[in-house]
N, C-alpha and C positions, 0 to 999 in steps of 0.2 A: 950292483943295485942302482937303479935306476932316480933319478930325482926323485917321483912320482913317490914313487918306493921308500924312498928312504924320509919323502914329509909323511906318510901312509904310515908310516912305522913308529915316529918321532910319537904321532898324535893319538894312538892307540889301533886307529882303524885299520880292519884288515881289508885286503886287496879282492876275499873272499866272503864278503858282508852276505848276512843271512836278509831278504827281504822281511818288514817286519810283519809280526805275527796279529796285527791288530790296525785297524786305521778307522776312521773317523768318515762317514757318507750324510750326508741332506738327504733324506728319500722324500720326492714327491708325491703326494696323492691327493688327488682332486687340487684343488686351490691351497693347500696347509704343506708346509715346507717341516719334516722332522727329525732331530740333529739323530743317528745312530751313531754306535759304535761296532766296527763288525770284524769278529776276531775267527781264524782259525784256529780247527778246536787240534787239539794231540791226537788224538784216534782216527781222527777225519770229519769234514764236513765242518761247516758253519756253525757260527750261534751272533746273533744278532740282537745289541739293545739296546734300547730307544730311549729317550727322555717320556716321563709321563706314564702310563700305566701301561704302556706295552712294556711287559720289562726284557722278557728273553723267548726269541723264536729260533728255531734253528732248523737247517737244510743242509741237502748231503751234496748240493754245489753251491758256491757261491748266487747264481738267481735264482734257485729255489729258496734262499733264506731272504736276498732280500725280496722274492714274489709274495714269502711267508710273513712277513714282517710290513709290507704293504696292507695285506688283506687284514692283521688283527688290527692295526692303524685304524682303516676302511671302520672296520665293523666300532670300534671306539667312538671314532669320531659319528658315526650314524646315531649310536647311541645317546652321545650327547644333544646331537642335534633332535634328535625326538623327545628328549624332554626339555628340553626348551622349548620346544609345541604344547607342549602338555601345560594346561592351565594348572596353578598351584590351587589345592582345594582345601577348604577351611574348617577347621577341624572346632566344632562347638563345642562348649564345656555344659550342654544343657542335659 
């Protein structure tokens, strides 16, 4: 056994590490930086979730989830920004 080997062994790790199943992406769109988290699912294909009201999109390769996960982003952030256009309107008690 090899040095390598035998500190590999002392400290738990194997020499045969599984990449992990989940890691953490910034996706950008437009100017808004947003943290995901994008895990590989058991069955296959992606799932992808966001901070904020994107909660979970998912794709059957890693950039169709996060293209998927881009576009509900897109359409959120469109949304807020149109109503913050939208004048607040005053609701009379007469």
């Amino acid at each position: 056994m090899s040095t390598s080997e035998s500190r590999r062994a002392k400290s738990g790790i194997s020499s045969k590490a599984r990449p992990p199943s989940a890691h953490d992406e910034l996706l950008t769109v437009g100017n808004r930086v947003v943290r995901c988290r994008i895990r590989k699912e058991p069955g296959g294909g992606y799932m992808v979730a966001c901070q904020g009201p994107v909660r979970r999109v998912f794709g059957k390769t890693l950039e169709e989830a996060r293209t998927n996960a881009r576009e509900m982003i897109t359409l959120w952030f469109d949304a807020l920004d149109e109503a913050e256009r939208r004048p607040l309107q005053s609701h009379d008690s007469n």
